[in-house]
C-alpha positions as CSV (number, residue, x, y, z in Angstrom):
1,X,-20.8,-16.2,18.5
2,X,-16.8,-15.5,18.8
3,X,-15.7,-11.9,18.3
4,X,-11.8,-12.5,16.8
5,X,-9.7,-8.9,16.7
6,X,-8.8,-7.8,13.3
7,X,-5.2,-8.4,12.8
8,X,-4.0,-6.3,9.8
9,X,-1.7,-8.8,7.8
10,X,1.5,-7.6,6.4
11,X,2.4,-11.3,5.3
12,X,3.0,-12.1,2.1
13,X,-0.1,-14.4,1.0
14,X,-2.7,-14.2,1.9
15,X,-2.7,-10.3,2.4
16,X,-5.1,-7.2,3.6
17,X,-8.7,-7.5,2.0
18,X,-10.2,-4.3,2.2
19,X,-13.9,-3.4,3.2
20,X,-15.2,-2.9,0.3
21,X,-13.7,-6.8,-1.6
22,X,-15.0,-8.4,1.0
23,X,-18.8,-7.1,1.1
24,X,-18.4,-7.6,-2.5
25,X,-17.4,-11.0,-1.7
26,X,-20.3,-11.9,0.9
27,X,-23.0,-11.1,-1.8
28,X,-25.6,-13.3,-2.0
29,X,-25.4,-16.7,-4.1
30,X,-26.8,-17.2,-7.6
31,X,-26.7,-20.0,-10.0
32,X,-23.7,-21.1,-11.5
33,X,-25.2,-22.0,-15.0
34,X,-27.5,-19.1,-15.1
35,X,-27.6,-16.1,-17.2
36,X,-26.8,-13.8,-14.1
37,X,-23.0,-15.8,-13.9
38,X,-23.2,-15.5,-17.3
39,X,-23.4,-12.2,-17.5
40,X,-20.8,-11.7,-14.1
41,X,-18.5,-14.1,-15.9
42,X,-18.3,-11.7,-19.0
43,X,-17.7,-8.7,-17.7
44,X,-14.7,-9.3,-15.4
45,X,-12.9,-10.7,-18.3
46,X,-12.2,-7.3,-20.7
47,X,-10.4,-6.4,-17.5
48,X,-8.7,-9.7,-16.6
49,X,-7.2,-9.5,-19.9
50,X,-6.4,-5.7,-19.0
51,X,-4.0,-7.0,-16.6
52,X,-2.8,-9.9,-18.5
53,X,-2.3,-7.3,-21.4
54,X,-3.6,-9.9,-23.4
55,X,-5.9,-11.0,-26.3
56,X,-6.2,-14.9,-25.0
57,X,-9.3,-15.7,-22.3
58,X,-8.2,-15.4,-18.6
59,X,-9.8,-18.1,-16.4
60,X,-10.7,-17.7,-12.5
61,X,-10.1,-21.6,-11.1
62,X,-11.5,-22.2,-7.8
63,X,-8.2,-23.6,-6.6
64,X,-5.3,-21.8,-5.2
65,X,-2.9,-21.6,-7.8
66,X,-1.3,-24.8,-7.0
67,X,-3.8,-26.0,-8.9
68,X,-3.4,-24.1,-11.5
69,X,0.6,-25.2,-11.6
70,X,-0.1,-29.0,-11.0
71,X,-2.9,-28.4,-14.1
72,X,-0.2,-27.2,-16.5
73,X,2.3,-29.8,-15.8
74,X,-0.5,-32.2,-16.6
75,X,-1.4,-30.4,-19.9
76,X,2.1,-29.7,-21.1
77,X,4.9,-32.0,-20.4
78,X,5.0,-34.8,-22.9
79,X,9.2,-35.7,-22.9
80,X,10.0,-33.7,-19.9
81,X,10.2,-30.4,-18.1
82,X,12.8,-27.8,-16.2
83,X,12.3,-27.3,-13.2
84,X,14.2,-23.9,-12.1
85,X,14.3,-23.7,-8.5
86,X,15.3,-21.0,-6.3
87,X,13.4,-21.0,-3.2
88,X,10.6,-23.6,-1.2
89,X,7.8,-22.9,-3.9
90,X,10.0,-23.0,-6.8
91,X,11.8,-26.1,-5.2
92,X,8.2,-27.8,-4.9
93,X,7.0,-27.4,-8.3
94,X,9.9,-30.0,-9.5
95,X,8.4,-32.7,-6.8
96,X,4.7,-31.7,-8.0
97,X,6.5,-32.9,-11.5
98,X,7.7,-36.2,-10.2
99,X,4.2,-36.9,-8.5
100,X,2.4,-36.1,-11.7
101,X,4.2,-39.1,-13.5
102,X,6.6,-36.9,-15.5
103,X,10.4,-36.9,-16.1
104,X,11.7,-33.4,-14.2
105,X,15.3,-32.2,-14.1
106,X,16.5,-29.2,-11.9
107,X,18.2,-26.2,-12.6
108,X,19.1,-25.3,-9.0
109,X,20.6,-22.3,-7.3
110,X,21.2,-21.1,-3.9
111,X,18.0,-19.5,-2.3
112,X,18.3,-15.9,-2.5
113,X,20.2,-16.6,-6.0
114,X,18.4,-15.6,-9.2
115,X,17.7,-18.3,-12.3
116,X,19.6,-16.8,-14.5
117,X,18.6,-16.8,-18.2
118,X,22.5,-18.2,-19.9
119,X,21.8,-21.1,-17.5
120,X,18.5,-21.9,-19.3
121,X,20.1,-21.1,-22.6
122,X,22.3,-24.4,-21.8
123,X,20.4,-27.0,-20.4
124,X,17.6,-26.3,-23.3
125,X,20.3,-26.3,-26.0
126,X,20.3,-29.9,-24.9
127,X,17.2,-30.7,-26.8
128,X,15.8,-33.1,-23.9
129,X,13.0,-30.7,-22.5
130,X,9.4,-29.7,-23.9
131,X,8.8,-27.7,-21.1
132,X,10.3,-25.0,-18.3
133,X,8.7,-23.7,-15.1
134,X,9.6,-20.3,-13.8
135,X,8.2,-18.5,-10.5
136,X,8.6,-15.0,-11.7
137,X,8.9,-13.9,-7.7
138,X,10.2,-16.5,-5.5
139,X,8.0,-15.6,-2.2
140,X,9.9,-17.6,0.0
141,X,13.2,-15.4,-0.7
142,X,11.7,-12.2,-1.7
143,X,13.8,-12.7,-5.3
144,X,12.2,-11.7,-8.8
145,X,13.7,-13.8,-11.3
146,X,14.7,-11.4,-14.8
147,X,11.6,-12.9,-16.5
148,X,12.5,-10.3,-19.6
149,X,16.2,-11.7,-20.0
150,X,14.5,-15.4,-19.8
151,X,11.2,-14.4,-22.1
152,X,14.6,-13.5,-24.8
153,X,16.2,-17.3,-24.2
154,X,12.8,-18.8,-24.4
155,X,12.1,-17.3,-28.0
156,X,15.0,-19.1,-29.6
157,X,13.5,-22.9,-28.2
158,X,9.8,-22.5,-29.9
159,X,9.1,-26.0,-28.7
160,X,9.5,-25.7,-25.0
161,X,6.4,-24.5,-23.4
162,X,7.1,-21.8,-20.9
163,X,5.3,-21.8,-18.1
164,X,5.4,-19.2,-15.3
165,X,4.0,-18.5,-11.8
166,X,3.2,-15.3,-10.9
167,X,1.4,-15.6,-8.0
168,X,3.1,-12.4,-6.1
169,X,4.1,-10.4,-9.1
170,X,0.7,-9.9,-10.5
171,X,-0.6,-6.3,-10.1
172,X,2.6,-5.5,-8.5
173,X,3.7,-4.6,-11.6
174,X,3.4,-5.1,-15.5
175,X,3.7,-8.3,-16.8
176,X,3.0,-8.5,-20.5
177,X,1.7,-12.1,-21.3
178,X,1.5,-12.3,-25.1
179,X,4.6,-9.9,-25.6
180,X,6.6,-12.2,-23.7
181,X,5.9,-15.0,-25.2
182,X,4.7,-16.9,-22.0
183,X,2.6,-19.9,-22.5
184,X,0.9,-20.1,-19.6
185,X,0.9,-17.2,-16.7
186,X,-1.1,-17.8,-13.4
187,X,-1.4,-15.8,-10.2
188,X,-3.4,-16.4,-6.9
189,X,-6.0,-13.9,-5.7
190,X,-4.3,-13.6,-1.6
191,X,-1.4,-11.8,-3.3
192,X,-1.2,-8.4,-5.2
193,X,-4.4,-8.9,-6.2
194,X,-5.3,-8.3,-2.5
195,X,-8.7,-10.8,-3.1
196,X,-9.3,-14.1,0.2
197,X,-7.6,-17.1,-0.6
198,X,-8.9,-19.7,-3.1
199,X,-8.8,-19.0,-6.2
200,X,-6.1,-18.9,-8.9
201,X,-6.3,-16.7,-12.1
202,X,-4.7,-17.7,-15.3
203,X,-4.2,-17.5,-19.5
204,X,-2.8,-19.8,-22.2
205,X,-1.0,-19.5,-25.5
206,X,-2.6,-20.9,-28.6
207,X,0.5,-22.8,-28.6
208,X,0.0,-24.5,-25.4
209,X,-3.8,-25.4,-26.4
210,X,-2.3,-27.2,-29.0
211,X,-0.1,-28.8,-27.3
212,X,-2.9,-29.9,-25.0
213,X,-4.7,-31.1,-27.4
214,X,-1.9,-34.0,-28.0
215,X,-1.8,-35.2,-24.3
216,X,-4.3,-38.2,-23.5
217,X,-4.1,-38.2,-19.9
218,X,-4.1,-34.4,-18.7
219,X,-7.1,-35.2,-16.4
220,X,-10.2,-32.7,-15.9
221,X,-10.6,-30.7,-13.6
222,X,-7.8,-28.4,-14.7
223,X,-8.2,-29.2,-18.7
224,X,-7.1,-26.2,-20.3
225,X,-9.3,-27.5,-23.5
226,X,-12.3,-26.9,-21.0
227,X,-11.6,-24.2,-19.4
228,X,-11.4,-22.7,-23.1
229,X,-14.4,-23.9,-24.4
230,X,-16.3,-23.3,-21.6
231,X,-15.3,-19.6,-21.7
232,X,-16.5,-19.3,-25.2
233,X,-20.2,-18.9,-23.4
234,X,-18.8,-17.4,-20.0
235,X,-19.0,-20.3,-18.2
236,X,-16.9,-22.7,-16.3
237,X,-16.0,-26.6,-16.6
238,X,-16.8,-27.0,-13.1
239,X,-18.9,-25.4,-10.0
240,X,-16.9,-21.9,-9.3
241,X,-16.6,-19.5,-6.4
242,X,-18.6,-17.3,-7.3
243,X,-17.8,-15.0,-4.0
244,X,-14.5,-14.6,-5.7
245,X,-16.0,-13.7,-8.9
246,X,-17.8,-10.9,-7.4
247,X,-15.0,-10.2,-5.7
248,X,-13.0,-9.9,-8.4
249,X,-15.5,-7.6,-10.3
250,X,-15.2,-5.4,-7.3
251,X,-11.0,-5.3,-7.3
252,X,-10.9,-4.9,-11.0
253,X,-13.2,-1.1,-10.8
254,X,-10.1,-0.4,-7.9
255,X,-7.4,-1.4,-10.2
256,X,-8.6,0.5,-13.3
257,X,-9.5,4.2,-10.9
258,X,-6.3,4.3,-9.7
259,X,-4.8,3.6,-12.7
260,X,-2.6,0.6,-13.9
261,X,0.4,2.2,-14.1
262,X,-0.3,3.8,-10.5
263,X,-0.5,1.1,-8.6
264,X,3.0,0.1,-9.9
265,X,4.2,2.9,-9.1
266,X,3.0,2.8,-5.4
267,X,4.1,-0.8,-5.3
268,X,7.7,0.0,-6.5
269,X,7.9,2.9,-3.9
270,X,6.7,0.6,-1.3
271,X,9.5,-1.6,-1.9
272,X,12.2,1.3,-2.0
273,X,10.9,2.4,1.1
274,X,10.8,-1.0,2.9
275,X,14.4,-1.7,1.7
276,X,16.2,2.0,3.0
277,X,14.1,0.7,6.3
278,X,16.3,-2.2,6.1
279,X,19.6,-0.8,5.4
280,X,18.6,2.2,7.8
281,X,18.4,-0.5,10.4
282,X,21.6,-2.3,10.1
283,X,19.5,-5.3,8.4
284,X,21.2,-6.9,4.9
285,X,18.4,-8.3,2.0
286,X,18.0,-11.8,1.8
287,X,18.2,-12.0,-2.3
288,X,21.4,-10.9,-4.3
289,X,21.6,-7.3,-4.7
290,X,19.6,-6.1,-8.1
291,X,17.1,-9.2,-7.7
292,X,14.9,-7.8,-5.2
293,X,11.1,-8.5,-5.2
294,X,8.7,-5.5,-5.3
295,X,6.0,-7.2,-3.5
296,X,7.5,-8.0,-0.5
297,X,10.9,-7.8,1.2
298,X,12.9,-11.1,2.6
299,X,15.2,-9.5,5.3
300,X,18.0,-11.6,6.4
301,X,18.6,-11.5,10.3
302,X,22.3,-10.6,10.8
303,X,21.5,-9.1,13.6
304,X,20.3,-12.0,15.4
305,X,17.3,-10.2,16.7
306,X,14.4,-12.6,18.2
307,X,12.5,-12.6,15.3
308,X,9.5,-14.8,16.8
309,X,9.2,-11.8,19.4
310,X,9.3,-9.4,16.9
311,X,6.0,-10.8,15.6
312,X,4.8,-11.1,18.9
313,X,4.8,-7.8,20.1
314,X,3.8,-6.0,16.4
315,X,1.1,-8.6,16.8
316,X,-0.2,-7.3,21.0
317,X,1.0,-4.1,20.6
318,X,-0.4,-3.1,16.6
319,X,-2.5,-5.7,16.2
320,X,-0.6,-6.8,12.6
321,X,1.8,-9.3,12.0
322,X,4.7,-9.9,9.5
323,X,6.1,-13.1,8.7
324,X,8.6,-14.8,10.2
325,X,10.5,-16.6,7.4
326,X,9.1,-19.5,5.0
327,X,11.2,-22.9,5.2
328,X,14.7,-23.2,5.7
329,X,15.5,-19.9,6.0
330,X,12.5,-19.2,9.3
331,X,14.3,-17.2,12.1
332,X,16.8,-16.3,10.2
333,X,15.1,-13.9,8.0
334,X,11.4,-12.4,8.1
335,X,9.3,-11.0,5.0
336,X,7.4,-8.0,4.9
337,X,4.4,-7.7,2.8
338,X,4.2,-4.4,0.8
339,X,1.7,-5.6,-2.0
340,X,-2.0,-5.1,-2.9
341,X,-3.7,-1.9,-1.3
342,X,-1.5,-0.9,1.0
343,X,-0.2,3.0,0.4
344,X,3.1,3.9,1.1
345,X,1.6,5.9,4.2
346,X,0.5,2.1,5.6
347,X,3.9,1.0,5.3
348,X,5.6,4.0,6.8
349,X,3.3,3.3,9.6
350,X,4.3,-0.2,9.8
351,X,8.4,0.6,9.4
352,X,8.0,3.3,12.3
353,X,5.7,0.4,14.5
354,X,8.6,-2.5,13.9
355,X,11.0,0.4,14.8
356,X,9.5,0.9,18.4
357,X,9.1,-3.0,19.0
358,X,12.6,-3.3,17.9
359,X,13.6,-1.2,20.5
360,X,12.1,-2.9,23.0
361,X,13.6,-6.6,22.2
């Protein structure tokens, strides 16, 4: 057998699971179209829809939620979408686009810039699109998008469907799904949600169903039409994880004792702590000033500190790591994770250990 040391991850994706998600996640196996999955299957989802603060079914997709974003690209683009992209994962959903067989076009800014929602206004006014994608969070930058502002543009162009990824924004904070007007909403379970890799959570619109309903070649596995009507019994199109169901069970009792609007909280005073680390330090923010994520913080490496032995020495020395910058922009920046079930205690810890590696570079 090979021992491995715990290293407490501080990334951003996939995050800390605690004790407690992950025994909940080793329990044993039962049968995917039993009554016992069944009955798991239905009583996540008044919870699920808790967080969605919606009345629509929330699937669980045993995918990460690439799947989930390739699968709504399939089910919803019939003339062609907009792509906004603003960092690697935003950037990548426009190629997923191309590779699916449909026409894309890009609303592009500099990474660290926010989509802004008068820049949506005008390339929809054009009349060509039937669909936008939106990453609420860019991960990759540590920039949150105004996903109000754009939910306001969105209502004047009922025939696009609006599509949006919020795979690090989930749980971090509240994200009203039918309020907004969003047509489909996904997250992945290594983020906020603090859950192992692998799965994907999502919702629909009535209006996107519908829209579904008129594309012949949307494929199957990710079939919103079958994930729907499969829910009406509480099952699923195709064999699950059900590790991640139970797990999921298990985060969802967390969620609801400390209370919603709690865990915002925390998360918000996370990132305000995080970020006075930064300017404490002599560090600038990667994203524009007033677009900064709440999940995690991009700091940009003016300082020209060796940001590989950073990681190295958090990682001998603490036995956690951070990341070390996603893409184009690795080495000169590094993320710090402050989502899921971290307290704000955990983070001072980590602020005070980067402090003492720092002064050792």
């Amino acid at each position: 057998m090979i021992l491995m040391t715990h290293i407490k991850l501080f990334s951003p994706g996939p995050i800390e699971v605690s004790e407690k998600t992950m025994r909940a996640f080793s329990r044993p196996m039962i049968g995917h179209r039993s009554k016992d999955f069944q009955t798991l299957n239905a009583a996540i989802q008044p919870g699920l829809q808790q967080l969605f603060y919606t009345k629509q079914p929330v699937f669980v997709s045993t995918s990460s939620a690439w799947g989930v974003m390739e699968g709504a690209i399939r089910n919803l683009v019939s003339k062609k979408v907009l792509s906004c992209m603003s960092g690697a994962f935003s950037d990548k959903w426009f190629d997923v686009a191309k590779k699916c067989g449909k026409q894309a076009e890009a609303l592009q800014v500099e990474w660290g810039q926010p989509i802004l929602p008068e820049a949506i206004e005008a390339k929809l006014a054009t009349g060509k699109f039937d669909a936008l994608t939106l990453i609420h969070n860019e991960t990759s930058t540590g920039t949150m998008n105004p996903l109000w502002e754009i939910a306001a543009v969105m209502r004047k162009f009922p025939d696009v469907q609006f599509i949006v990824d919020c795979v690090s924004s989930f749980t971090a904070m509240k994200i009203p799904f039918d309020e907004l007007g969003i047509d489909v909403m996904l997250a992945g379970t290594q983020k906020a949600l603090a859950l192992p890799a692998g799965a994907a959570v999502f919702t629909v619109s009535e209006k996107a169903y519908a829209k579904a309903a008129t594309i012949k070649d949307r494929g199957y596995y990710f079939d919103f039409l079958e994930f729907k009507k499969n829910q009406e019994s509480s099952m699923t199109p195709t064999t699950p994880s059900i590790s991640h169901f139970y797990a999921l069970q298990s985060k969802l009792e967390d969620i609801m004792a400390e209370g919603q609007d709690a865990r915002y909280a925390r998360h918000l005073e996370n990132a305000k702590l995080t970020r006075a680390w930064v300017a404490k330090n002599g560090f600038n923010l990667f994203p524009k000033e007033g677009y900064e994520s709440i999940s995690l913080t991009c700091v940009a490496n003016n300082k020209n500190i060796d940001v590989a032995k950073l990681i190295s020495a958090l990682k001998t020395k603490h036995s956690c790591v951070i990341d070390g910058g996603y893409g184009k922009i690795k080495g000169t920046s590094f993320r710090i994770s402050h989502m899921g079930d971290e307290s704000t205690e955990n983070i001072r810890q980590l602020l005070g250990w980067i402090d003492g590696c720092l002064a050792e570079l």
